[in-house]
C-alpha positions in Angstrom: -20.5 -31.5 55.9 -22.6 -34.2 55.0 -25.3 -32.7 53.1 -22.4 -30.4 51.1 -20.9 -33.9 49.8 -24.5 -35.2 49.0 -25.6 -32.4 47.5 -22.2 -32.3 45.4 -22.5 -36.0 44.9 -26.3 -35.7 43.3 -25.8 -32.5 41.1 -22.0 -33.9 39.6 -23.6 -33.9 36.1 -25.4 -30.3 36.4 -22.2 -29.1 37.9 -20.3 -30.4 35.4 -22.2 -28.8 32.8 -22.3 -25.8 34.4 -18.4 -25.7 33.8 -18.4 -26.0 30.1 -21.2 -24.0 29.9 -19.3 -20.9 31.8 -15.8 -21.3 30.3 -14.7 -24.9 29.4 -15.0 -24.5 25.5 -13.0 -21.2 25.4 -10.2 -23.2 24.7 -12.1 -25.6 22.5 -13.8 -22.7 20.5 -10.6 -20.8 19.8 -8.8 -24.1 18.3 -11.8 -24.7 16.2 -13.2 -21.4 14.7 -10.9 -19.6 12.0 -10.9 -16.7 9.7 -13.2 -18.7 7.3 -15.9 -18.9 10.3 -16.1 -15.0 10.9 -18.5 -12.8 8.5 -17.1 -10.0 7.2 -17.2 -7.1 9.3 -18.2 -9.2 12.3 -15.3 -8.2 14.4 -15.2 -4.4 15.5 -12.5 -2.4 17.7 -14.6 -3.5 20.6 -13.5 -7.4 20.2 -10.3 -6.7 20.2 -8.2 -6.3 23.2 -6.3 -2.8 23.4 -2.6 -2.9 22.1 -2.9 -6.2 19.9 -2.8 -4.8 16.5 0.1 -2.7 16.0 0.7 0.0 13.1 2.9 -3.0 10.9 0.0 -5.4 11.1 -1.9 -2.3 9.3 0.3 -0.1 8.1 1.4 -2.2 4.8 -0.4 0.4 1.9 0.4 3.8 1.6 -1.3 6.0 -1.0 -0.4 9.3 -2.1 -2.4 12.2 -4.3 -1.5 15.3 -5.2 -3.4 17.9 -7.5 -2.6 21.1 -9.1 -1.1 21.3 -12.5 2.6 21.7 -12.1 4.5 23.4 -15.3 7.8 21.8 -16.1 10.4 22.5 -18.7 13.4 20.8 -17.7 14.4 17.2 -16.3 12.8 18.3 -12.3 11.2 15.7 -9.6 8.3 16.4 -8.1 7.5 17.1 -4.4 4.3 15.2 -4.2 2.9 12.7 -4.2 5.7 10.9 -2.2 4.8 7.5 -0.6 7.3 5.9 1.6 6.8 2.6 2.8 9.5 0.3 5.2 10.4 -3.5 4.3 12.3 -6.1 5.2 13.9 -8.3 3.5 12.1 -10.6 1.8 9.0 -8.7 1.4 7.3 -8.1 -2.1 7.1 -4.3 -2.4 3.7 -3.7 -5.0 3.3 -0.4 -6.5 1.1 1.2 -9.2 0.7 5.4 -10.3 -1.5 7.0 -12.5 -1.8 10.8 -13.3 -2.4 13.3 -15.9 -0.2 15.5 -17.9 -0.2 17.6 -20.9 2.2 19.6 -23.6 1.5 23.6 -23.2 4.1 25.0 -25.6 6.5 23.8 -28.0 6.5 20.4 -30.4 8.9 18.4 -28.5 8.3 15.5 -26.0 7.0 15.3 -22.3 7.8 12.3 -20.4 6.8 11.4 -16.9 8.9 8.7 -14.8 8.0 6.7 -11.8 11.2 7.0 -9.7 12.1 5.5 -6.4 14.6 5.9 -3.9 15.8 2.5 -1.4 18.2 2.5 1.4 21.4 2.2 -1.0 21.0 4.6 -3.3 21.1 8.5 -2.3 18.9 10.1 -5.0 16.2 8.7 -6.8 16.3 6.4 -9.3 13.5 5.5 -12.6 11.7 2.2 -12.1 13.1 1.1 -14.9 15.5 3.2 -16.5 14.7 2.8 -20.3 14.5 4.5 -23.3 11.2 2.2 -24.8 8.1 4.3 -24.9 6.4 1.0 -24.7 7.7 0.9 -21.0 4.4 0.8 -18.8 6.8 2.8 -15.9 7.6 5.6 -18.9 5.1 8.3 -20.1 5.2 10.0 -23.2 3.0 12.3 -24.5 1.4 15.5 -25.2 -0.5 16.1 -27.9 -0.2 19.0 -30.4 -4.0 20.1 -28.8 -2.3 20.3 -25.5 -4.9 18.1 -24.5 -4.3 16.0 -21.2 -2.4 12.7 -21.7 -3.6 10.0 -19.1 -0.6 7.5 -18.1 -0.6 4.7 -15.8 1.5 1.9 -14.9 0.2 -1.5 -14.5 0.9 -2.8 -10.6 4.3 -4.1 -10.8 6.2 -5.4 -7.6 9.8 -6.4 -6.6 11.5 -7.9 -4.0 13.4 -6.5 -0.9 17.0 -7.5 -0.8 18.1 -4.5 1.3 15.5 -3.7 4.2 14.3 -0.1 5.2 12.8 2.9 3.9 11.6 2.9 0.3 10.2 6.1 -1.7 8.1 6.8 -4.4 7.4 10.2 -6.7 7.4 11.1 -10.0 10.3 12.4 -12.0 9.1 15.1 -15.4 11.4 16.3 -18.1 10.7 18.0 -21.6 12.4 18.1 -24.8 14.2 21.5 -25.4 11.9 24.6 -26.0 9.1 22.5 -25.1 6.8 23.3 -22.2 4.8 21.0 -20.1 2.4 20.6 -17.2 1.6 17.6 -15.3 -2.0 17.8 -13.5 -3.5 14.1 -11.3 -1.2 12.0 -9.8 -1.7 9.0 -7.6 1.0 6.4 -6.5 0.0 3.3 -4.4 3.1 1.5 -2.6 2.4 -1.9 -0.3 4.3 -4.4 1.2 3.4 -8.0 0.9 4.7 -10.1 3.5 
């Protein structure tokens, strides 16, 4: 019993180390590094324990594409793309489309809206409901070549009063006896929180 305690006794400093070494600064390492101290793309699935990030952590953007030119000659929506995202309230909901469309017949007007549905209202709704052309959520066009109009609307974002389910899509209408198609279209939806 002796020799235990002076052994103990004369190796109280290696011993010692020997505890920070093997798991003393855990605690000392997680207070101190941050997210400014990790390289990018330093941390893989492998470093992180199973069931820790869950799909709202990630799941913030949604994107949708569709392509395929879609004729249209009336006030219609379109089935795709449709991008749904969930918020709470208080979140900033960010969104920003972009497409392609065109006149194929006729001399009157083709417009393209960004429309959304939210939890209050039952059918969907423009952006902004307008009548501007200088409206970036508004599309007019179609050339007398029938050549493809680009549109776009710069990002824009609002925020949630009412939480829940919010959609995206794209509404298309023509003048009467005009004829158009709509081709590209993107929509990008996220949530800030």
């Amino acid at each position: 019993m002796r020799s235990i305690f002076t052994h103990v006794r004369a190796n109280a400093v290696a011993y010692l180390a020997l505890f920070f070494a093997l798991g003393g600064t855990g605690a000392w390492a997680a207070a101190t590094i941050g997210p400014g101290n990790i390289k990018p793309n330093a941390v893989r699935s492998k470093h992180i324990k199973a069931g820790q990030v869950r799909p709202p952590d990630t799941n913030l953007t949604k994107f949708g594409r569709a392509a395929g030119e879609v004729p249209f000659s009336a006030q219609q929506p379109l089935p795709s793309p449709l991008v749904r995202v969930s918020a709470k309230r208080g979140d900033l909901i960010v969104y920003h489309a972009m497409g392609t469309f065109r006149r194929v017949s006729g001399a009157g007007t083709c417009t393209v809206d960004l429309v959304f549905r939210n939890p209050v209202f039952e059918g969907f709704i423009p952006v902004f409901a307008t009548t501007s052309a200088s409206n970036d959520d508004r599309y007019l066009g179609g050339g007398s070549s029938g050549a493809p109009d680009l549109f776009g609307a710069t990002s824009r974002e609002f925020p949630v009063v009412t939480p829940g389910a919010y959609e995206f899509s794209f509404q298309v209408r023509s003048d009467p006896g005009t004829s158009c198609a709509i081709n590209e279209r993107m929509i990008w939806a996220s949530i800030v929180r």
